[in-house]
C-alpha positions in Angstrom: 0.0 0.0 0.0 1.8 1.8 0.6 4.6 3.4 2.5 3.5 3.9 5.1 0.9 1.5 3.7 0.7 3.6 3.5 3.0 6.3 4.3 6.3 4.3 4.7 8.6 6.6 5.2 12.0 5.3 5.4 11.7 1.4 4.9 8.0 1.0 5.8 5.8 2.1 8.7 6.9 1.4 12.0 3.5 1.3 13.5 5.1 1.1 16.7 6.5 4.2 16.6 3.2 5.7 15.9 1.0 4.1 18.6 2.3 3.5 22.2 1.6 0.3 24.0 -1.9 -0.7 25.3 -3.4 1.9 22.6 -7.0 1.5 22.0 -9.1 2.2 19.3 -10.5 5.5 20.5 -7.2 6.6 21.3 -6.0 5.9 17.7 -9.3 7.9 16.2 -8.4 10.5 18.3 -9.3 11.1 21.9 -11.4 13.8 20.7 -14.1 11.0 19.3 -14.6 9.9 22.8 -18.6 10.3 23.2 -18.5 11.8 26.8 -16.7 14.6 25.3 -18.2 15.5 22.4 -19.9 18.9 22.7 -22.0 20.6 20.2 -19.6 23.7 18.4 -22.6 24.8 16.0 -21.1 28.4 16.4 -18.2 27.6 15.0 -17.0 28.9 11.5 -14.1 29.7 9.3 -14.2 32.5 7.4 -11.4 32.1 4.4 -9.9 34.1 2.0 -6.9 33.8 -0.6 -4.2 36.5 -1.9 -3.2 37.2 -5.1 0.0 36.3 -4.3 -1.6 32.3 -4.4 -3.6 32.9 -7.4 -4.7 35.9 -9.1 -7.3 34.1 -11.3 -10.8 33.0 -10.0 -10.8 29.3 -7.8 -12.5 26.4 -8.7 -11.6 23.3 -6.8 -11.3 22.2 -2.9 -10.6 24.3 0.0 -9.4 22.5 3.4 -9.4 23.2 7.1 -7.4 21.0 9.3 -7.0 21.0 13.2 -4.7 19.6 15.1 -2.8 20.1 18.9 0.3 20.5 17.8 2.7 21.6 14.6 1.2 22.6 11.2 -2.2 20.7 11.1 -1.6 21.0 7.3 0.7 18.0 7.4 -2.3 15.3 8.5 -4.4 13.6 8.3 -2.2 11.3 10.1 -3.5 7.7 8.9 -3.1 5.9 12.5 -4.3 9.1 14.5 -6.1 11.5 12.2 -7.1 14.7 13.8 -10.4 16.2 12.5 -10.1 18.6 9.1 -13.0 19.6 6.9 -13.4 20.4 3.8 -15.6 22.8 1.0 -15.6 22.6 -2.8 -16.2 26.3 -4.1 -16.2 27.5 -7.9 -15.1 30.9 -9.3 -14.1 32.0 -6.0 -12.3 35.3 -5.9 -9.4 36.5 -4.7 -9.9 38.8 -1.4 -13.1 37.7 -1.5 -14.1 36.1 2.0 -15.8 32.7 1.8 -17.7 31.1 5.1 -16.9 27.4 6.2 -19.3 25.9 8.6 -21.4 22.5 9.9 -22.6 22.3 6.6 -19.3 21.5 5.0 -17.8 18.2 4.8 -15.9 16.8 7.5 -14.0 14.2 9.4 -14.6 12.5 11.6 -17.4 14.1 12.4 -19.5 17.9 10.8 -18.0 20.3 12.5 -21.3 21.0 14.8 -20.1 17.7 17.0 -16.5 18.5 17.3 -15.0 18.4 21.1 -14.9 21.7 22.5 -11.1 22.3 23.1 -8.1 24.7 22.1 -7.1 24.1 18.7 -4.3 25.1 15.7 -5.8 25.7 12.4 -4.6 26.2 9.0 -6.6 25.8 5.6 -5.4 24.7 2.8 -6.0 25.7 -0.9 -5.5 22.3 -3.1 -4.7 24.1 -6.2 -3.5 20.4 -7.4 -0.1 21.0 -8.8 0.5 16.9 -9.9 1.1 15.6 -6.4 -0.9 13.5 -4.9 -0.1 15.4 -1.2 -2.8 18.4 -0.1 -1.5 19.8 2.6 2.3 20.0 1.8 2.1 19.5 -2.1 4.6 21.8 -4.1 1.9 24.3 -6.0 -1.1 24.4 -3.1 -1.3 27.2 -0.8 -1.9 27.6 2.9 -2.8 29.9 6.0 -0.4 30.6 8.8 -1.4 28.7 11.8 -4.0 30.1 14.0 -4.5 29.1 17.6 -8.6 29.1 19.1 -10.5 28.0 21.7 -13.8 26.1 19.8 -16.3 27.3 19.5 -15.4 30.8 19.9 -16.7 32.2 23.2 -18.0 35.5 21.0 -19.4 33.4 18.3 -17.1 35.3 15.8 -16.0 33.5 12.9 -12.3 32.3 12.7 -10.2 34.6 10.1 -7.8 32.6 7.9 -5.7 33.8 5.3 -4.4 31.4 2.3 -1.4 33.0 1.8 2.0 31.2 1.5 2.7 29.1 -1.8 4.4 25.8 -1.1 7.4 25.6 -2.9 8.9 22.7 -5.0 11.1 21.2 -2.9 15.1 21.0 -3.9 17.1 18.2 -5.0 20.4 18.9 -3.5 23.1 17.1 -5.7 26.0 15.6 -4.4 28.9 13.6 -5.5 27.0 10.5 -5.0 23.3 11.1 -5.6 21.9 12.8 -8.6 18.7 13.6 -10.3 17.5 12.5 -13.6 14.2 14.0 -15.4 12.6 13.0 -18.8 9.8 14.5 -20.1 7.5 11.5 -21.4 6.0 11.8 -24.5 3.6 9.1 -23.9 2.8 10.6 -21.1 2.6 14.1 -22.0 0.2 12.7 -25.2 -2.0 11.1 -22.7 -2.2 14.3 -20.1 -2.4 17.1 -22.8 1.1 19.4 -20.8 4.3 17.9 -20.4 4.5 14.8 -18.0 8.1 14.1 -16.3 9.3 10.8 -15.2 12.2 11.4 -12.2 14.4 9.5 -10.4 17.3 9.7 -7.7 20.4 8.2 -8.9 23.0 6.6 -6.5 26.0 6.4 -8.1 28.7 3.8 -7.1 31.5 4.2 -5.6 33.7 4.0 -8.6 31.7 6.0 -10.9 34.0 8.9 -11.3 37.2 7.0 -11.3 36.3 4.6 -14.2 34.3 7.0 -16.4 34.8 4.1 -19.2 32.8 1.3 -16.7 29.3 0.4 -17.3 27.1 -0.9 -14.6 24.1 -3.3 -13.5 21.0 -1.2 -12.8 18.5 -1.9 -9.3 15.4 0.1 -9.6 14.0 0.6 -6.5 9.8 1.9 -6.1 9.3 3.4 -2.8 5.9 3.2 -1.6 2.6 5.6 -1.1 3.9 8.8 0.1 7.6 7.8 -1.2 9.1 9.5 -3.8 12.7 10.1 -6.2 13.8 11.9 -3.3 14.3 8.7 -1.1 17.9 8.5 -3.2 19.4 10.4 -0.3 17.9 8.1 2.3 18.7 5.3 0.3 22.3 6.2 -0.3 23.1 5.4 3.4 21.4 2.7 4.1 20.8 0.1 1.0 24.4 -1.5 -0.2 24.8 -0.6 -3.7 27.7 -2.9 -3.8 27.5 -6.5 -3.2 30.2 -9.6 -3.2 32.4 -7.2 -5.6 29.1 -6.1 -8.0 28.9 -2.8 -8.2 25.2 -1.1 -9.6 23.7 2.0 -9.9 20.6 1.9 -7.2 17.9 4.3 -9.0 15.3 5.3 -6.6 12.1 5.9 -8.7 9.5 8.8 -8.5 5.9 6.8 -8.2 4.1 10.1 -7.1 1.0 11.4 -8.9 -2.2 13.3 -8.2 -4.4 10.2 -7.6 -2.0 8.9 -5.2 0.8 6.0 -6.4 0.4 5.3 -10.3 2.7 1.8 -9.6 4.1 2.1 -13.0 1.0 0.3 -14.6 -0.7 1.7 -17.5 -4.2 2.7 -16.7 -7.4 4.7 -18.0 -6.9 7.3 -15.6 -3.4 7.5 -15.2 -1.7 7.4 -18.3 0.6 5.4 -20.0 3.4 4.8 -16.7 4.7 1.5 -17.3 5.2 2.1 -21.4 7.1 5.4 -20.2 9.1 4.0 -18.0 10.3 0.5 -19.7 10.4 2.4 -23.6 11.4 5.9 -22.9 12.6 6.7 -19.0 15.2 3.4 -18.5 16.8 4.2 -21.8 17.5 7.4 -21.7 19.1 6.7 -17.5 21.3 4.1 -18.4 22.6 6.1 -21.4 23.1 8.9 -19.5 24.6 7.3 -16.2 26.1 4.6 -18.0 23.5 1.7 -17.3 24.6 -1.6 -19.1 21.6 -1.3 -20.9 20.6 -5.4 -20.5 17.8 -7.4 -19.5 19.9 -9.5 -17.3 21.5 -6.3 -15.6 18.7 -5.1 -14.8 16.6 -5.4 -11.5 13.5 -4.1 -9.9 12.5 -4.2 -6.6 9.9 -2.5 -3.8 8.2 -1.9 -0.6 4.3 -2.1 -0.1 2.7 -0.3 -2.7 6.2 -0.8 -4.7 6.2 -4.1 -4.5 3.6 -4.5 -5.7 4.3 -2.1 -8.5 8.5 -4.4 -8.9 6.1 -7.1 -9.2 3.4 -6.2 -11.6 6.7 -4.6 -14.1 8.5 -7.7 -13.7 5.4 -9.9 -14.9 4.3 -7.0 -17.3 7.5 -6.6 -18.9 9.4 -10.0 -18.7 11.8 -9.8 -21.2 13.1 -6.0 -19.8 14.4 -7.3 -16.2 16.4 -9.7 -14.9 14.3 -10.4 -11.7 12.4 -8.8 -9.4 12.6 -8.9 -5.6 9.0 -7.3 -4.3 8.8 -7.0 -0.1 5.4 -6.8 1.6 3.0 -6.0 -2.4 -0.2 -4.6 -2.1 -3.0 -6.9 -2.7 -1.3 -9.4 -5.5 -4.5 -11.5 -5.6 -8.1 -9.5 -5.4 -9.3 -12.4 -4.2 -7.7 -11.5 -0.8 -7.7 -8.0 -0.5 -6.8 -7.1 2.8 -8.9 -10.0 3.4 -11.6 -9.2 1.3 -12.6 -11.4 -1.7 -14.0 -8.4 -4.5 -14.9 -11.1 -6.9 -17.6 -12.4 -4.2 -21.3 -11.8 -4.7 -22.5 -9.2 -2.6 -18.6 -8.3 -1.5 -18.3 -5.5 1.0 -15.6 -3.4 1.9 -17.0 -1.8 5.3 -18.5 -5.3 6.5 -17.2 -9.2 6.8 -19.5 -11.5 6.3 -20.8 -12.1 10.0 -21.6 -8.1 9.6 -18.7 -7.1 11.5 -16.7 -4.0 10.9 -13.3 -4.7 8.5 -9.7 -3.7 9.9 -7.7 -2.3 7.7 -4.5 -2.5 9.9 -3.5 -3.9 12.9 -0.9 -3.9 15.8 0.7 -7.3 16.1 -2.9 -9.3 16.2 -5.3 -6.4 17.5 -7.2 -4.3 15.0 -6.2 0.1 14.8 -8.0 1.4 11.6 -11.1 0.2 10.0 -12.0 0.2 6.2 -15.0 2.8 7.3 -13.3 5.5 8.9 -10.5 5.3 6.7 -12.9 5.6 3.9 -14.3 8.4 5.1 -11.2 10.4 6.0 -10.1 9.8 1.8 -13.8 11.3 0.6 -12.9 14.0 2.8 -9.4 14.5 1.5 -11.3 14.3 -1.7 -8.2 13.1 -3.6 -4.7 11.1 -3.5 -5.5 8.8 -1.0 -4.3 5.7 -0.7 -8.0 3.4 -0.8 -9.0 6.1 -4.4 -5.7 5.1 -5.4 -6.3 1.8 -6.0 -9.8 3.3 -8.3 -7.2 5.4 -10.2 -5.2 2.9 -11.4 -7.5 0.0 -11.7 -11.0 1.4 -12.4 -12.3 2.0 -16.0 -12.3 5.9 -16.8 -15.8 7.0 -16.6 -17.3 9.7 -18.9 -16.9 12.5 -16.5 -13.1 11.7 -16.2 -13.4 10.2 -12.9 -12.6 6.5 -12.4 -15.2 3.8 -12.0 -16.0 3.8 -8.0 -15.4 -0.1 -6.7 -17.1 0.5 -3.5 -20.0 2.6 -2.9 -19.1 5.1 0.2 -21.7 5.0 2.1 -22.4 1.4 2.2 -19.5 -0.2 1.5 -20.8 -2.6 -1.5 -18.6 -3.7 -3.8 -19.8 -2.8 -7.5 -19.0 -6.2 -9.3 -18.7 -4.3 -12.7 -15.9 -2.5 -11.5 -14.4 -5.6 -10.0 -14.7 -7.5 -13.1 -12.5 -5.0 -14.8 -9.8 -4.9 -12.2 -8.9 -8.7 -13.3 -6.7 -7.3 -15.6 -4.6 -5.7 -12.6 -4.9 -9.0 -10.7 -1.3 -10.6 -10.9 -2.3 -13.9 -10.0 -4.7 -14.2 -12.6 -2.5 -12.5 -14.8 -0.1 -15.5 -14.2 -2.4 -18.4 -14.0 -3.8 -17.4 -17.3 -0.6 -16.2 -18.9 1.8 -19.5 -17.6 2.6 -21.1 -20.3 3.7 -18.1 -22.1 5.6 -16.4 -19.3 7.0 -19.3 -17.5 10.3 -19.6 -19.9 10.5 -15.4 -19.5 10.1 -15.8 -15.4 12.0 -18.7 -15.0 14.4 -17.7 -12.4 13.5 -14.1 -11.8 10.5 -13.9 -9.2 11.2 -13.3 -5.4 8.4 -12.4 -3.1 9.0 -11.8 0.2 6.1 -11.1 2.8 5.6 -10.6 6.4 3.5 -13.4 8.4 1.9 -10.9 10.5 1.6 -7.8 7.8 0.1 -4.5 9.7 -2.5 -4.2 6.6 -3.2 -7.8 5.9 -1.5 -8.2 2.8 0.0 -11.6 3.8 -3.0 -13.6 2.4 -3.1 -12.7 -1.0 0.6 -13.4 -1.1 -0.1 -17.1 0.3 -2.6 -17.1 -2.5 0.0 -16.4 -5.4 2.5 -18.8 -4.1 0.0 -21.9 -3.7 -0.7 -20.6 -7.9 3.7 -20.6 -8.6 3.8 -24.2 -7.0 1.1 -25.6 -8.3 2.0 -24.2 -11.8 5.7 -25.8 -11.2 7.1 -22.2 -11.1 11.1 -21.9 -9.4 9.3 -18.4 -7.8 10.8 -17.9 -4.4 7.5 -16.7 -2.1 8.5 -16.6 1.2 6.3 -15.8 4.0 8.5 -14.8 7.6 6.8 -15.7 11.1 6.5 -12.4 13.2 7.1 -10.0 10.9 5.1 -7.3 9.9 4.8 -4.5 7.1 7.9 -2.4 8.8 9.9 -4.9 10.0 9.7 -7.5 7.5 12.4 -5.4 5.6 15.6 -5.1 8.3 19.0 -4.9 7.5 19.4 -8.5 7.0 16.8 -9.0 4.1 18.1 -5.8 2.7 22.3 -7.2 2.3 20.6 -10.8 1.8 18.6 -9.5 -1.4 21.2 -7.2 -2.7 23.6 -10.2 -2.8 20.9 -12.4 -4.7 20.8 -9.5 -7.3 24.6 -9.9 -7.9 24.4 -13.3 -7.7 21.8 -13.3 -10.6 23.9 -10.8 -12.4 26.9 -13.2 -12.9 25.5 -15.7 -13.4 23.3 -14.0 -16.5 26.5 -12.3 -18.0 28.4 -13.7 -21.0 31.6 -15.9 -19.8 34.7 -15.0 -21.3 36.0 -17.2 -23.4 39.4 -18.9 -22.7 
């Protein structure tokens, strides 16, 4: 899902480092949810306005308040301990013109006439959707300064806030080992009607600049949701780039969009990803940084939501890569889906069968986030979350440019049209019906690693694909590890233990020189 299936920032979400021990569920929603202290704040309202400085034409689009206790509340919703924000959708709206936010607007988790009375920072947000899928701290939106207030006011006056600060893009700092590469895709320009770039962070090895003549074995690496080009630096420091004498170029790919994580798969809504990146982007990097340019020096691997994206290229694209080594995919089989099967008659996302609410993550064996509320924190967002991701790159594109919906959001039900059309995306089907042309391409090439006790239930769908591999007589290394979950499946051991099976695969792929 997902870096940190969601956001996995760094190698994954340590959920541990989010929640403290003993938490319990109303504690993870937010100790304002708790119903002996929700108060009725019906005279509270935000009264908004934007410079020209943010935009000097006329605003059509989505304008956001968040709250929070502490820090910019801009930077939420946190997905383990979301703190109520609201939002408005206004058209033509005027600079310096002052707009009026109240109970009537959408809002999380609860309309703003039942949120707990209490001292507050505030900050709207204008989501002028500049290409990232990030509102409150996307490069292109605009925000207010943060305003502290006691809710609701004790004077009943509205609360004044000023959209006034452009966030800028953020720098990519060269150095002597990391650098940027850009491309702008013409498939993907085509497809988007403006120029499109593909990016990457590019960590070079160690002797690069002393043998300028020296090609080199290529790992692309796809951070997951909320992860971006920029890991490179992270990266650098902590992911071998050298292994048993092999030295490679580690590329750190950009999977960022404004629907969420486009995982390199061509889609309705999306645009042409995976053609841009196998036909256009890797060509042009290893010319430039002096890639060997082969199939069998070339690797792909990812966490969460980029695994499952190393995975799905792999099988997509079999004759371009020389394996694949995917850690902790999203769903790889929809017939587990976080535990859901969508193919079911009368599927639900909100509800198991027994009518019981669905967790969508979990501390060690104990439910913290439920497909509802996190469902209903995303339609607030109103776009780039991690669930509508899914819809973005899956879904049919509808006639109003939107994707297909799979689940209706109020109710949960699963739309079986839209789940017939995700087969396509389904990389165990995609296998089982594909075998016996891809076997010979795969042979060799597919590793699969997964936690046994994955914080969002992504272990079952993996289980599913490799009972498919053995049954279908595949060499496919699937390998499920007891105890470990979505963060600390991938620990410095896997990490050196996978970076020497990619060397290993690299010589024993390469051309031996004749005597």
């Amino acid at each position: 899902m997902h870096q940190s299936r969601w956001l996995w920032l760094g190698l994954g979400i340590l959920l541990a480092s989010v929640l403290a021990p003993g938490a319990c569920l109303d504690r993870v929603w937010g100790a304002s949810l708790a119903a002996s202290e929700i108060q009725v704040a019906s005279a509270t309202r935000f009264e908004l306005t934007f410079t020209e400085k943010v935009s000097a034409e006329p605003f059509t689009g989505r304008v956001l308040v968040f709250l929070g206790r502490s820090g910019e509340p801009r930077r939420g919703p946190n997905w383990f301990n979301p703190e109520p924000f609201f939002a408005l959708d206004v058209k033509d709206w005027q600079p310096g013109t002052a707009i009026v936010l109240d109970h009537k607007a959408q809002g999380f988790p609860k309309p703003l006439d039942q949120l707990a009375e209490g001292s507050y920072r505030i900050q709207a947000v204008l989501d002028l959707d500049r290409g990232t899928h990030r509102v409150g701290t996307g490069p292109g939106n605009a925000h207010s300064a943060v305003v502290q207030a006691k809710l609701p006011p004790d004077d009943g006056a509205p609360i004044k806030l000023t959209i006034d600060q452009l966030i800028p893009e953020r720098a990519f700092n060269e150095n002597e080992r990391v650098k940027l590469c850009e491309l702008v895709s013409p498939s993907l320009s085509a497809f988007h009607k403006k120029p499109m770039k593909l990016r990457a962070g590019v960590v070079l090895p160690p002797s690069f600049h002393e043998q300028p003549g020296q090609r080199y074995p290529v790992i692309y690496d796809i951070p997951g949701f909320g992860g971006d080009h920029t890991f490179a630096f992270m990266y650098a420091n902590r992911r071998a780039n050298v292994a048993d004498g092999v030295e490679f170029l580690y590329v750190v790919l950009d999977p960022d969009c404004r629907t969420g994580h486009h995982v390199f798969a061509d889609s309705e809504n999306n645009g042409p990803y995976g053609t841009a990146l196998v036909t256009e982007f890797i060509p042009h990097l290893e010319q430039a940084f002096r890639g060997l340019n082969q199939p069998s020096a070339r690797f792909v691997t990812g966490h969460s939501s980029g695994g499952w994206s190393s995975l799905w290229l792999q099988v997509t694209y079999p004759n371009a890569f020389g394996g694949v080594w995917s850690t902790a995919p999203d769903p790889i089989d929809f017939r587990d889906f976080q535990r859901i099967n969508l193919y079911a008659p009368g599927a639900n996302m909100f509800k198991d069968e027994a009518g019981q609410p669905r967790p969508l993550a979990r501390r060690g064996q104990t439910p913290v986030v439920f497909y509802r509320a996190f469902s209903d924190m995303e339609r607030v967002l109103g776009r780039g979350g991690q669930l509508a991701s899914f819809e973005a790159v899956f879904s049919p594109r509808m006639p109003n440019g939107q994707p297909r919906l799979l689940w209706d959001r109020d109710t949960g039900a699963v739309d079986p049209v839209t789940a017939k059309a995700w087969e396509k995306y389904d990389i165990n089907l995609v296998l089982e019906r594909n075998w016996s042309t891809l076997e010979p391409k795969l042979r060799g090439k597919l590793h699969v690693y997964m936690g046994e006790l994955d914080t969002f239930y992504l272990e079952g769908a993996t289980i599913k694909v490799k009972e498919t591999l053995a049954r279908l007589g595949s060499d496919a290394k699937v390998e499920i590890f007891p105890g470990k979950d979505h963060g600390s499946l991938l620990g410095r051991d896997l990490i050196q233990r996978m970076a020497k099976e990619m060397a290993d695969q690299f010589r024993n792929h390469q051309p031996r020189e004749q005597p």
